[in-house]
C-alpha positions in Angstrom: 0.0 0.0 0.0 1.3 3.7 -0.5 4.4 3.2 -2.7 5.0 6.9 -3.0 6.0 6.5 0.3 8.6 3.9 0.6 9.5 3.0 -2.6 13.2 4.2 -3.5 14.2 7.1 -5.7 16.8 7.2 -8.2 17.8 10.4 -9.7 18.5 10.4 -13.1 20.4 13.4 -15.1 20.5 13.8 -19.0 22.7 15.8 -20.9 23.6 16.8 -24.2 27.2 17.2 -26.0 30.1 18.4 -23.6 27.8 18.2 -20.8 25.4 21.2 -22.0 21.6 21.1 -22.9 19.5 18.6 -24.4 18.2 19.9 -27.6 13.9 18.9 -27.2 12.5 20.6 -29.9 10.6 19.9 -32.5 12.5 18.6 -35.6 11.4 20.3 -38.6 11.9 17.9 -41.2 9.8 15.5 -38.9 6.9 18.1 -38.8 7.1 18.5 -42.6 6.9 14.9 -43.1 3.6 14.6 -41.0 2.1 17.5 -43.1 3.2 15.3 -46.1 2.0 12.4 -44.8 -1.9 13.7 -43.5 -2.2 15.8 -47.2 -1.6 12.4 -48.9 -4.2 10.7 -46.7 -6.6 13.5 -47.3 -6.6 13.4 -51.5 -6.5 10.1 -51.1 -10.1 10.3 -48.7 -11.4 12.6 -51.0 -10.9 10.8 -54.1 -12.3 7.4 -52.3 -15.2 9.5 -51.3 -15.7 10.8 -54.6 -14.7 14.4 -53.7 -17.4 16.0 -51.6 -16.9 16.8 -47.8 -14.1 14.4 -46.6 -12.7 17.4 -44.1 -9.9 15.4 -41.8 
């Protein structure tokens, strides 16, 4: 019962290159490839659906 109050803690430190900070943000040819990706699946819905009111 209660393990927030007995379990152990282990702290855990990441860093990035010569000890500095982790780069966390978003990668833009990631995000460009998602864009890519959801227009592809949206002409393909349309054209499945024969054109009229597939909105993703």
């Amino acid at each position: 019962m209660f393990p927030e109050d007995w379990r152990p803690v282990k702290a855990v430190e990441v860093s990035g290159p010569q000890g500095g900070p982790v780069n966390a943000g978003p990668d833009p040819a990631i995000i460009q490839n998602i864009i890519s990706r959801v227009a592809k699946a949206k002409a393909w819905r349309l054209e499945a659906e024969g054109g009229v009111g597939a909105e993703l």
